[in-house]
PyMOL Python script that loads the backbone (N, CA, C, O; Angstrom):
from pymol import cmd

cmd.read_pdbstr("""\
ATOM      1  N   UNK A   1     106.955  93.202 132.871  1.00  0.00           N
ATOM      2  CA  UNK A   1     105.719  93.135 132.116  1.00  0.00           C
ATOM      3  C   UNK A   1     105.984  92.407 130.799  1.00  0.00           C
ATOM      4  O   UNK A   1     107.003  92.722 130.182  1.00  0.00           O
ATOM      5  N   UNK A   2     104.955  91.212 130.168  1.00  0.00           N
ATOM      6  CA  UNK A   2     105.436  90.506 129.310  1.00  0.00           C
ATOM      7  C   UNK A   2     104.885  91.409 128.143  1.00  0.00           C
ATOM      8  O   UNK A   2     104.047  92.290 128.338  1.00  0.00           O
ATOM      9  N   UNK A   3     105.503  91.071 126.744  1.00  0.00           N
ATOM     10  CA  UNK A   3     105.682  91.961 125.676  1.00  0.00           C
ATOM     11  C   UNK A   3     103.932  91.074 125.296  1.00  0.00           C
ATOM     12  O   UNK A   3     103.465  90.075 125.843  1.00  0.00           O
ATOM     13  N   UNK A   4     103.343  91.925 124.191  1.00  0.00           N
ATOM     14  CA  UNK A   4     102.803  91.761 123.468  1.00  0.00           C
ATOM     15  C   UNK A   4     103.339  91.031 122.326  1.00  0.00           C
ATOM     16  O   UNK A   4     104.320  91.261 121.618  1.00  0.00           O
ATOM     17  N   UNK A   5     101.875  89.456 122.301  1.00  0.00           N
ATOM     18  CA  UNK A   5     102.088  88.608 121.107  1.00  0.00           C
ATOM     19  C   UNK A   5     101.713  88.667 120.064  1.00  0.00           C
ATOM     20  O   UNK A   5     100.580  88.260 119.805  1.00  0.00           O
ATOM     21  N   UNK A   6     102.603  89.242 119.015  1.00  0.00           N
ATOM     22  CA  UNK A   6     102.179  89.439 117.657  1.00  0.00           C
ATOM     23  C   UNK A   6     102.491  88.275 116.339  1.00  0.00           C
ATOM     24  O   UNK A   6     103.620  87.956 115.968  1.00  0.00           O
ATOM     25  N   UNK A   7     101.435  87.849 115.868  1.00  0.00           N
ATOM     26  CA  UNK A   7     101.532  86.685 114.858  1.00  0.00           C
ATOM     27  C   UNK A   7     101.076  87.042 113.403  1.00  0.00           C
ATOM     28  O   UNK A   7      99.959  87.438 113.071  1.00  0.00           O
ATOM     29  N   UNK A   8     102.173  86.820 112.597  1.00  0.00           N
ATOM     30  CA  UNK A   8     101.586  87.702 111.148  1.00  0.00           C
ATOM     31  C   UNK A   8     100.775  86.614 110.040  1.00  0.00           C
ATOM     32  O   UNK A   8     101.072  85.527 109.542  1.00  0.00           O
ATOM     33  N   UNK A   9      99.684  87.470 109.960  1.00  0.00           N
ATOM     34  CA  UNK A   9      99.115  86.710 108.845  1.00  0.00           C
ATOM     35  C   UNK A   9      98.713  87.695 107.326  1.00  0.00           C
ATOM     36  O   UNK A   9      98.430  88.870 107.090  1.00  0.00           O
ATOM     37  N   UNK A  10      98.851  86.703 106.708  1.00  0.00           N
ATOM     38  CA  UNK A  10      98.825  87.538 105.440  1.00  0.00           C
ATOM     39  C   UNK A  10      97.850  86.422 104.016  1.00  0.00           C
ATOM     40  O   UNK A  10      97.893  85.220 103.755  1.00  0.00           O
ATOM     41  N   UNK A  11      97.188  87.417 103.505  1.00  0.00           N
ATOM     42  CA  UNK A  11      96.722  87.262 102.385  1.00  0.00           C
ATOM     43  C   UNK A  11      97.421  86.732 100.944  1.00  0.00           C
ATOM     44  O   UNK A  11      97.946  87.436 100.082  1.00  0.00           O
ATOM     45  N   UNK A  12      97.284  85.463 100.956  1.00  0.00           N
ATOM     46  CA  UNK A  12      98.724  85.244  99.631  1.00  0.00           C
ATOM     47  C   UNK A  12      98.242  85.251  98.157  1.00  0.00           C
ATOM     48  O   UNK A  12      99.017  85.502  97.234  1.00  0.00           O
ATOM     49  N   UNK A  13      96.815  84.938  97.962  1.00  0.00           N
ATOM     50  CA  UNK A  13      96.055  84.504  96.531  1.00  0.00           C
ATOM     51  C   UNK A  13      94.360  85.052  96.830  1.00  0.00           C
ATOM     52  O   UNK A  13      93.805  84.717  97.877  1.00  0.00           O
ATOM     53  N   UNK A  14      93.766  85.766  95.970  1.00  0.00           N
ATOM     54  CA  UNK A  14      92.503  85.934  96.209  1.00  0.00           C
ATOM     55  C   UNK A  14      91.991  85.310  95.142  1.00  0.00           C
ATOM     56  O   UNK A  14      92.690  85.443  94.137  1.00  0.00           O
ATOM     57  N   UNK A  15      90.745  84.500  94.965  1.00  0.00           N
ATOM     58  CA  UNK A  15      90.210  84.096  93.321  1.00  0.00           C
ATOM     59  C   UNK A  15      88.567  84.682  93.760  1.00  0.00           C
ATOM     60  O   UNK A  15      88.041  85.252  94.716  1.00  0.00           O
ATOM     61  N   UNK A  16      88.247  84.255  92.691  1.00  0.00           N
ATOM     62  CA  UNK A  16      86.435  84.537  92.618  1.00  0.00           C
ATOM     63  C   UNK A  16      85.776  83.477  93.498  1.00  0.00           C
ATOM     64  O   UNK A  16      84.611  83.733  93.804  1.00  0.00           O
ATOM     65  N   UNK A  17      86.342  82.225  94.010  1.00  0.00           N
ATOM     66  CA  UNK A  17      85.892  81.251  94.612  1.00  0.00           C
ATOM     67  C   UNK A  17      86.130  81.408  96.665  1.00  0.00           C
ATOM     68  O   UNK A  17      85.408  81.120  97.619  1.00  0.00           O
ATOM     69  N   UNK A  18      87.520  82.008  96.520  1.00  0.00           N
ATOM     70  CA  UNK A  18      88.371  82.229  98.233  1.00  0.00           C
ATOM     71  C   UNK A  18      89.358  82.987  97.738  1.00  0.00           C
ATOM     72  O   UNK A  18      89.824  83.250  96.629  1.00  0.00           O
ATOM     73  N   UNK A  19      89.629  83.380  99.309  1.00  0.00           N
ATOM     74  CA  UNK A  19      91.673  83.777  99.582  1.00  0.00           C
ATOM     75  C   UNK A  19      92.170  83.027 100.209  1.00  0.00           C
ATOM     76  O   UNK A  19      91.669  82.476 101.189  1.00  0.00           O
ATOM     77  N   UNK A  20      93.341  82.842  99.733  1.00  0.00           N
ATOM     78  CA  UNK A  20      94.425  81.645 100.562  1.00  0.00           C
ATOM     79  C   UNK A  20      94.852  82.547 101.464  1.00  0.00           C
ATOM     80  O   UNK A  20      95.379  83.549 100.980  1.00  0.00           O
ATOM     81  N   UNK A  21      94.758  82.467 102.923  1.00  0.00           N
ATOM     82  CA  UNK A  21      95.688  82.945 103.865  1.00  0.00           C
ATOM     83  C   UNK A  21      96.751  81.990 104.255  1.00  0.00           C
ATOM     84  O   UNK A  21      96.671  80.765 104.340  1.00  0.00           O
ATOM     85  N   UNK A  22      98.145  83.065 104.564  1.00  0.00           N
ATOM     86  CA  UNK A  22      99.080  81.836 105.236  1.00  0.00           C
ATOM     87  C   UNK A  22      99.197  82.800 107.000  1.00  0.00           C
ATOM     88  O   UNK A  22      99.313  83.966 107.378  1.00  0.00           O
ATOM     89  N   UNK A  23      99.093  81.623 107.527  1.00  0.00           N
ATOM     90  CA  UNK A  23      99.182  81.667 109.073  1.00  0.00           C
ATOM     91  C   UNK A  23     100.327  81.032 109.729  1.00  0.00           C
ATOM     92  O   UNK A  23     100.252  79.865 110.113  1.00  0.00           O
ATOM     93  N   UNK A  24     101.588  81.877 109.905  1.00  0.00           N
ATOM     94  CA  UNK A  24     102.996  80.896 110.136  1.00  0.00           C
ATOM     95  C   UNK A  24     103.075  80.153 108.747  1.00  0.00           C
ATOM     96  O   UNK A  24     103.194  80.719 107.660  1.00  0.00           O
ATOM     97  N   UNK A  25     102.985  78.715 108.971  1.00  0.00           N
ATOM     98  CA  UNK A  25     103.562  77.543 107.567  1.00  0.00           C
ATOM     99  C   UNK A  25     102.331  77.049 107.624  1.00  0.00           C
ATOM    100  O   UNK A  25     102.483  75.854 107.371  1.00  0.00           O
ATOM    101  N   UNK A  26     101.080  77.273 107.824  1.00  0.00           N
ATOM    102  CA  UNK A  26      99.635  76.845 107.044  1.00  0.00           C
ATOM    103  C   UNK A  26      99.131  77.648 106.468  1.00  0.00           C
ATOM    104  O   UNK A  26      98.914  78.787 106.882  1.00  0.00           O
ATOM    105  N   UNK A  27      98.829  77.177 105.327  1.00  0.00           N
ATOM    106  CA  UNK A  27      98.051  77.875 104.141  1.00  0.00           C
ATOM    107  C   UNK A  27      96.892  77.743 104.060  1.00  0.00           C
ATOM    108  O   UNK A  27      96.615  76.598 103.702  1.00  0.00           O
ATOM    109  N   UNK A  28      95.630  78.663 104.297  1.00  0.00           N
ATOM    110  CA  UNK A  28      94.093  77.761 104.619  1.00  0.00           C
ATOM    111  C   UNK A  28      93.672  78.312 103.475  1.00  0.00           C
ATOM    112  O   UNK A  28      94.315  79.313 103.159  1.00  0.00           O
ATOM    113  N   UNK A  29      92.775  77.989 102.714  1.00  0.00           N
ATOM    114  CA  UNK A  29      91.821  78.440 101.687  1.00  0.00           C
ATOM    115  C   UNK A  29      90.580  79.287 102.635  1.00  0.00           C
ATOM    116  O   UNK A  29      90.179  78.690 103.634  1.00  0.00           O
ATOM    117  N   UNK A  30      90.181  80.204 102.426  1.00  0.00           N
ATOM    118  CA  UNK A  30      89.064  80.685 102.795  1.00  0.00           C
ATOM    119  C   UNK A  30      87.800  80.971 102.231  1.00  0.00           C
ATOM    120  O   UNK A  30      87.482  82.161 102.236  1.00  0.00           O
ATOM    121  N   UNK A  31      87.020  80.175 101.755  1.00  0.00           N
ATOM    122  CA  UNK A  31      85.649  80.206 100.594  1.00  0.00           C
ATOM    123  C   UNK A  31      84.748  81.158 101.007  1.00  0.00           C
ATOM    124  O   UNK A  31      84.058  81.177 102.026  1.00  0.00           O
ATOM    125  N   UNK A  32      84.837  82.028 100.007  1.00  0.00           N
ATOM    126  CA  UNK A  32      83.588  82.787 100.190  1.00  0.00           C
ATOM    127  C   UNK A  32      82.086  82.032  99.969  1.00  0.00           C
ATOM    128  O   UNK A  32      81.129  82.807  99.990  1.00  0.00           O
ATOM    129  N   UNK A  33      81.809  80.717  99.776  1.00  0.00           N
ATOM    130  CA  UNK A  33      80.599  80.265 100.225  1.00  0.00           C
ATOM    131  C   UNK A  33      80.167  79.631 101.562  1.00  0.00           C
ATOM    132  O   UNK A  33      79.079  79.218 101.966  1.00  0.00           O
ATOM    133  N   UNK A  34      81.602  79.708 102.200  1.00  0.00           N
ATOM    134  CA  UNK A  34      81.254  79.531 103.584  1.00  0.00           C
ATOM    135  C   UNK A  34      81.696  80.941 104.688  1.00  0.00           C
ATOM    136  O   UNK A  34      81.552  81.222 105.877  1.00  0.00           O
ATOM    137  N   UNK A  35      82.182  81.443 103.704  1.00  0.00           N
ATOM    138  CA  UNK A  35      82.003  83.145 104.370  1.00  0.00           C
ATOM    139  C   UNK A  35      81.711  84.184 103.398  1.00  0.00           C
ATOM    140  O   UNK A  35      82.443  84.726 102.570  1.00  0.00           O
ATOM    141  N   UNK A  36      80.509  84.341 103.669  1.00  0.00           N
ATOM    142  CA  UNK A  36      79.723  84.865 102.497  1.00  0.00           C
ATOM    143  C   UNK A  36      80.391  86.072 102.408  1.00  0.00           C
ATOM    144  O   UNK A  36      80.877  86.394 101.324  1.00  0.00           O
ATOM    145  N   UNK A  37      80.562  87.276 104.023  1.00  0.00           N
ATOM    146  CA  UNK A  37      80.793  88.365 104.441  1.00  0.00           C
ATOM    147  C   UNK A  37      81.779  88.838 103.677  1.00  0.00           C
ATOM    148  O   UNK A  37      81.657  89.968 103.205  1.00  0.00           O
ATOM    149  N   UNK A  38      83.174  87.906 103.359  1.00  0.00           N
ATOM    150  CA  UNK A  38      84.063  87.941 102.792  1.00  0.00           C
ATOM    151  C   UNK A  38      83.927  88.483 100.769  1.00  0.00           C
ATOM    152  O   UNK A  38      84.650  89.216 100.095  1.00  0.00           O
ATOM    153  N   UNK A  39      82.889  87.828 100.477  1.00  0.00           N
ATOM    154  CA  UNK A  39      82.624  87.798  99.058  1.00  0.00           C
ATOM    155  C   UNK A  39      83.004  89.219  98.429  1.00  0.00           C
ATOM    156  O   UNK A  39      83.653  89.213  97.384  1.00  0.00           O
ATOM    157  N   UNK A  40      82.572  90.644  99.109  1.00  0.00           N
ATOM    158  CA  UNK A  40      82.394  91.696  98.097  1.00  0.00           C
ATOM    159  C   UNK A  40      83.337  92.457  98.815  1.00  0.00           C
ATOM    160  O   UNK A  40      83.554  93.589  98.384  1.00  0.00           O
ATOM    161  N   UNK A  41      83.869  92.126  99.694  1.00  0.00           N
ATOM    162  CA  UNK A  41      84.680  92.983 100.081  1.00  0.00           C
ATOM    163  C   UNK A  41      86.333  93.247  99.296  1.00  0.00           C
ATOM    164  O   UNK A  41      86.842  92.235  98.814  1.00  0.00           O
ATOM    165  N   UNK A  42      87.098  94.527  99.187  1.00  0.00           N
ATOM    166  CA  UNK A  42      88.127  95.215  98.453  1.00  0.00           C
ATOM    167  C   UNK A  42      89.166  94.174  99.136  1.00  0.00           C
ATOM    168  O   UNK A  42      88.973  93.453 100.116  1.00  0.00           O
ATOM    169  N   UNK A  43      90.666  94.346  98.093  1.00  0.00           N
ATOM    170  CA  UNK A  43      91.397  93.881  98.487  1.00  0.00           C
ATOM    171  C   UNK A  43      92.051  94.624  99.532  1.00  0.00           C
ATOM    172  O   UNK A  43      92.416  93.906 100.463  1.00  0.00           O
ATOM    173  N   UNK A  44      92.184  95.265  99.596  1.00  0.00           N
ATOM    174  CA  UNK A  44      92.728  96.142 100.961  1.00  0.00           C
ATOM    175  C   UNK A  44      91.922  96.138 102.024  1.00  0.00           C
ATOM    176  O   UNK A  44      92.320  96.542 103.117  1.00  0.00           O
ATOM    177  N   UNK A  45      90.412  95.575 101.780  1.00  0.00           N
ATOM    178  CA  UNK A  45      89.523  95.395 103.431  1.00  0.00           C
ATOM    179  C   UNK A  45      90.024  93.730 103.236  1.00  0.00           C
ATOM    180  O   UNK A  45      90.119  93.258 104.369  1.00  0.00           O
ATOM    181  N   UNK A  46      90.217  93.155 102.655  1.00  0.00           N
ATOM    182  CA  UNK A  46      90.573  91.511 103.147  1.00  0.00           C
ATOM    183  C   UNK A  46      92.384  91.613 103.624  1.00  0.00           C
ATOM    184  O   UNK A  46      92.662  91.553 104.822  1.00  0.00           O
ATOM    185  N   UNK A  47      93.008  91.697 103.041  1.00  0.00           N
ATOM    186  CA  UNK A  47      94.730  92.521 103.176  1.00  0.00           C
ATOM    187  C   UNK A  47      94.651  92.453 104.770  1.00  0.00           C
ATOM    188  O   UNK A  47      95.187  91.714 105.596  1.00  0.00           O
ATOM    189  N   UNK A  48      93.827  93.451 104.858  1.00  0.00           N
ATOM    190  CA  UNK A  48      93.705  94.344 106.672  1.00  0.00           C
ATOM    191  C   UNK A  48      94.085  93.668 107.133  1.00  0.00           C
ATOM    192  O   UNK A  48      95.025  93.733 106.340  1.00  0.00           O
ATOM    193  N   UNK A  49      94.515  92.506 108.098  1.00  0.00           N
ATOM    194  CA  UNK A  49      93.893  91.272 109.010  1.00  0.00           C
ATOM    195  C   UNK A  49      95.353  91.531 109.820  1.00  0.00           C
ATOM    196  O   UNK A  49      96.493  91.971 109.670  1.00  0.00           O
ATOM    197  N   UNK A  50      94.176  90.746 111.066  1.00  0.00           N
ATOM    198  CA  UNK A  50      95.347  91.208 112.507  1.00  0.00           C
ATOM    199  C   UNK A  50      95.213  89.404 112.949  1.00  0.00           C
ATOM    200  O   UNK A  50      94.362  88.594 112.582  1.00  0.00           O
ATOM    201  N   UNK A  51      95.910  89.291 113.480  1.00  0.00           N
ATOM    202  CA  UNK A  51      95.842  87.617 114.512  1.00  0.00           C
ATOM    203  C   UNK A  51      96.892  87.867 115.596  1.00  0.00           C
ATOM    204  O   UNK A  51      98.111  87.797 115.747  1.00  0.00           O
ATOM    205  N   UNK A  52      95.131  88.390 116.670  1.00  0.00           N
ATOM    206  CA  UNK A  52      96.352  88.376 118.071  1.00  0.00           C
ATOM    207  C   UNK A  52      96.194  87.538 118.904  1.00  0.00           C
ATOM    208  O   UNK A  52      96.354  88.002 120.033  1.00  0.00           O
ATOM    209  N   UNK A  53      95.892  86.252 118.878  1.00  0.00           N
ATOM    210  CA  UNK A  53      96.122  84.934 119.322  1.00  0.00           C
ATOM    211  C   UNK A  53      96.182  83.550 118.093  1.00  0.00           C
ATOM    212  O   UNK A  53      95.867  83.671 116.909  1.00  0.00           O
ATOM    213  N   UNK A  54      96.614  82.422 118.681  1.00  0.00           N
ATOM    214  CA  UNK A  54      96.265  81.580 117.814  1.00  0.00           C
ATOM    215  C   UNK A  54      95.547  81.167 117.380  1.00  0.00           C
ATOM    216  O   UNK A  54      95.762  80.739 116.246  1.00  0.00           O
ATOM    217  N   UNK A  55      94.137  80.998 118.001  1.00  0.00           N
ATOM    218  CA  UNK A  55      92.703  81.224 117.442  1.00  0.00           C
ATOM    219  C   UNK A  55      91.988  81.730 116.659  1.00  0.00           C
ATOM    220  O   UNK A  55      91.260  81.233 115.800  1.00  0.00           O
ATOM    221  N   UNK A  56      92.297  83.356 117.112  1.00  0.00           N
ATOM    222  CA  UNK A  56      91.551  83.999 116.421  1.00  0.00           C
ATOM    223  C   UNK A  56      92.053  85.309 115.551  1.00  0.00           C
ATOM    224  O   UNK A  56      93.054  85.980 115.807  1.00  0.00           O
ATOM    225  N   UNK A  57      91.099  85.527 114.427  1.00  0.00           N
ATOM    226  CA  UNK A  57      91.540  86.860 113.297  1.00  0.00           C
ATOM    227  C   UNK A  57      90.955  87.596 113.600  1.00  0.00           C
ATOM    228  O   UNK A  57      90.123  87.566 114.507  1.00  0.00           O
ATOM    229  N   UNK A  58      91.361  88.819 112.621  1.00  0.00           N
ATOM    230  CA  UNK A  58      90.326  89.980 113.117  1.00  0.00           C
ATOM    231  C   UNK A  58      91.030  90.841 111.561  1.00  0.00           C
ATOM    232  O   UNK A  58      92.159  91.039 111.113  1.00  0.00           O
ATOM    233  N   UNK A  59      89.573  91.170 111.124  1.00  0.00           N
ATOM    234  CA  UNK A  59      90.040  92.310 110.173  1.00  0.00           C
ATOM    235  C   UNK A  59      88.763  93.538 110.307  1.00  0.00           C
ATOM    236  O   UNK A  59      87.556  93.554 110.064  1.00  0.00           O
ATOM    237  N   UNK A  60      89.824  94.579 110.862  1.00  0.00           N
ATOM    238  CA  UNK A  60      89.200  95.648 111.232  1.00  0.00           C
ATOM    239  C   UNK A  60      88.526  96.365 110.304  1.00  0.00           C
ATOM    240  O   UNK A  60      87.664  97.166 110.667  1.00  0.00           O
ATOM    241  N   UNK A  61      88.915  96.118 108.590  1.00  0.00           N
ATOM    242  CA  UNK A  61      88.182  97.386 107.849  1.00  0.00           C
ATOM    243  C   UNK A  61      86.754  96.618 107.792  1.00  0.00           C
ATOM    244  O   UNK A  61      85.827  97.248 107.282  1.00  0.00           O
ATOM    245  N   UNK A  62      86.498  95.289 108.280  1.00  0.00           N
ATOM    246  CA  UNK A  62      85.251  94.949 107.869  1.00  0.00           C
ATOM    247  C   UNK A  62      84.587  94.626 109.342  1.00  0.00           C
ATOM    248  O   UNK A  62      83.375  94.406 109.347  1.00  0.00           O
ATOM    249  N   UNK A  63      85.249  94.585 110.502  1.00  0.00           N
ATOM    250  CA  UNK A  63      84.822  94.343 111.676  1.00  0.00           C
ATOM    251  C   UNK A  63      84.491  92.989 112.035  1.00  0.00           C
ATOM    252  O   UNK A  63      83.512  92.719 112.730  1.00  0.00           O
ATOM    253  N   UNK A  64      85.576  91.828 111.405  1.00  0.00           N
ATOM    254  CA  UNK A  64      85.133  90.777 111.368  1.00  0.00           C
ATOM    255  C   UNK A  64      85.573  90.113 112.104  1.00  0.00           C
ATOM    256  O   UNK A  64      86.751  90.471 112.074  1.00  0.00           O
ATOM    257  N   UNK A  65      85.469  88.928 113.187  1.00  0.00           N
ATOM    258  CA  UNK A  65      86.293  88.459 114.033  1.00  0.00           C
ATOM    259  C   UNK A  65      86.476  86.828 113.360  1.00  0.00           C
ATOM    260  O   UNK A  65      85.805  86.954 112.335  1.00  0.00           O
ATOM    261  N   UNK A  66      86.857  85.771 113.352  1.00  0.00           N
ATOM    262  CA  UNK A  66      86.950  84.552 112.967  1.00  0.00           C
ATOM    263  C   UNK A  66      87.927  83.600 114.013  1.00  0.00           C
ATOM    264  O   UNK A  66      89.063  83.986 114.288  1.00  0.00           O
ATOM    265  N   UNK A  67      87.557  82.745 114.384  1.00  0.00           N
ATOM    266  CA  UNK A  67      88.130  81.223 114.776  1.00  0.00           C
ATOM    267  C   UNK A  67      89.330  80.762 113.786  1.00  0.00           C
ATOM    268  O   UNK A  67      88.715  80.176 112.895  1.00  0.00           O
ATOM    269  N   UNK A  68      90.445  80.718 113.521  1.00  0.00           N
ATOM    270  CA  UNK A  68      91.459  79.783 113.025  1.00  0.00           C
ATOM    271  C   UNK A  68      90.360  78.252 112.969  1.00  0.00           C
ATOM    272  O   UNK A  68      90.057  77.564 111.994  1.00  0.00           O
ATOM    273  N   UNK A  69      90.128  78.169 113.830  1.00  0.00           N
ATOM    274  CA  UNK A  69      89.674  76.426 113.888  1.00  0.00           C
ATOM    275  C   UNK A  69      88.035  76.372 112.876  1.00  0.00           C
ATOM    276  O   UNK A  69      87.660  75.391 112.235  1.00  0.00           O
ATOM    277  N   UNK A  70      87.202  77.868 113.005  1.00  0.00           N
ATOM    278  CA  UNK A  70      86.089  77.705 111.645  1.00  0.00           C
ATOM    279  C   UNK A  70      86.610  77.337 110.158  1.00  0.00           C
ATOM    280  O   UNK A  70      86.155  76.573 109.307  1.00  0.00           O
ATOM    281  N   UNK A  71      87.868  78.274 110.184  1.00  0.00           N
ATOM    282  CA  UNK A  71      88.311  77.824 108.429  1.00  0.00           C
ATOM    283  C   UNK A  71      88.624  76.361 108.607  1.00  0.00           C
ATOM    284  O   UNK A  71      88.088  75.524 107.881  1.00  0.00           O
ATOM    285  N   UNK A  72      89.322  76.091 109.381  1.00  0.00           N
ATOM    286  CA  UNK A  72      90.001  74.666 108.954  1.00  0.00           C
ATOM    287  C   UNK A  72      88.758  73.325 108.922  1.00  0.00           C
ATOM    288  O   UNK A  72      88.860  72.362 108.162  1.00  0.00           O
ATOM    289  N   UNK A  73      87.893  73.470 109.667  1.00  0.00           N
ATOM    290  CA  UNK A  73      86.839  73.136 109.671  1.00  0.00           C
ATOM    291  C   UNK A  73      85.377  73.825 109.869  1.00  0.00           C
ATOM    292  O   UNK A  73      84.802  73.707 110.951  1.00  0.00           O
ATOM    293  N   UNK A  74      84.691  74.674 108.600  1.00  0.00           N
ATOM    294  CA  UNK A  74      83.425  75.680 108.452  1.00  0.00           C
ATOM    295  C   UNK A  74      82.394  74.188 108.958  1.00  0.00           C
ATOM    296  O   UNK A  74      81.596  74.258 109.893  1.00  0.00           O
ATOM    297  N   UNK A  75      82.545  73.333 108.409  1.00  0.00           N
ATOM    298  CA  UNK A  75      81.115  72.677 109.023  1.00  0.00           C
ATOM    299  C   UNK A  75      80.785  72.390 110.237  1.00  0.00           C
ATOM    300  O   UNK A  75      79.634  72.058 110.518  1.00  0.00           O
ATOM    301  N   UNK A  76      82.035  72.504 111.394  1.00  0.00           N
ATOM    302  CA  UNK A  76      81.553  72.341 112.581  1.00  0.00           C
ATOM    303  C   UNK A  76      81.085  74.125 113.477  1.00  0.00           C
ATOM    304  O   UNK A  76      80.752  74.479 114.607  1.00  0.00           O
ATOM    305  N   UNK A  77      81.297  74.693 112.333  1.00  0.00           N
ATOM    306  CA  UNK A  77      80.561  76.168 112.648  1.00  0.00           C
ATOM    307  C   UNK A  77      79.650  76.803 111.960  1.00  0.00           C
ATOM    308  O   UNK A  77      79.885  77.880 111.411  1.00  0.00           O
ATOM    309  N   UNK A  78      78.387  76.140 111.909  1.00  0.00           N
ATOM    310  CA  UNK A  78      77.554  76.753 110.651  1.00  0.00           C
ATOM    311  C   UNK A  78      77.032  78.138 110.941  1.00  0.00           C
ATOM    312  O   UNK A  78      77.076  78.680 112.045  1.00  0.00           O
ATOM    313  N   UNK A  79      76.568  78.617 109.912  1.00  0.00           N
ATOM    314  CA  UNK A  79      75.832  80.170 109.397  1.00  0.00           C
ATOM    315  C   UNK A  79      74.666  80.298 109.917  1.00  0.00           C
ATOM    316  O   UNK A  79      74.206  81.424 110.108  1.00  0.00           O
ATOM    317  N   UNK A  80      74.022  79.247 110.217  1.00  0.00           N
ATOM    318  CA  UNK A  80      72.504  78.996 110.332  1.00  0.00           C
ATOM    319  C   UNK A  80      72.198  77.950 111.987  1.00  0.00           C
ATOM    320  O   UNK A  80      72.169  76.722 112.068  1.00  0.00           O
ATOM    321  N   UNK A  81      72.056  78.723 112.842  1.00  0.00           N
ATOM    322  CA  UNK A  81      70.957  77.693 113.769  1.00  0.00           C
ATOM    323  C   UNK A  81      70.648  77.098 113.305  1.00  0.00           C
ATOM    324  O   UNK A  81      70.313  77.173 112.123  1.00  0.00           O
ATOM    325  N   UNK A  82      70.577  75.658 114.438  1.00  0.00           N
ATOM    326  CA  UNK A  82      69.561  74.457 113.860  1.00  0.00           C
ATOM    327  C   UNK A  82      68.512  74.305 114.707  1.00  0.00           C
ATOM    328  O   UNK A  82      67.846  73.282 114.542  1.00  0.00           O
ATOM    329  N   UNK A  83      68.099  75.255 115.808  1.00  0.00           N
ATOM    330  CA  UNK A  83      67.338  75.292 116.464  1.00  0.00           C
ATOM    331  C   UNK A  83      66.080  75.956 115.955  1.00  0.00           C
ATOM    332  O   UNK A  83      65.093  76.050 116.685  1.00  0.00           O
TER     333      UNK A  83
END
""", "prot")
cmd.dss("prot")
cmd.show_as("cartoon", "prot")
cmd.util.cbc("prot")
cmd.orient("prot")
């Protein structure tokens, strides 16, 4: 039975603008104006964060799931239907 893949990500800088996460050796900025959800939340509910694939995050104290590939590019995932 193959082991479970665990990939650590961590919270390195929070400002009033984003948090820098590092993922392995990329460092993404994460803007709270393109993730609003992110804005009011504690440092220990942003901290939380799990990444159990390469894709995707997950931070459980806020129930949030995210794409690796939305941060690196938020405009090809907007907030808003255009329908």
């Amino acid at each position: 039975m193959p082991g479970t893949i665990t990939l650590e990500a961590e919270v390195t800088n929070i400002s009033k603008h984003c948090f820098w996460l590092l993922l392995g050796n990329e460092e993404l900025a994460v803007s709270f104006n393109d993730f609003p959800w992110f804005k009011n939340a504690t440092v220990e509910q942003l901290t939380d964060i799990q990444w159990p694939s390469a894709d995707h995050l997950y931070w459980p104290k806020l129930d949030i799931d995210l794409s690796v590939q939305s941060i690196r590019n938020p405009a090809a995932f907007p907030l808003v239907s255009k329908t």
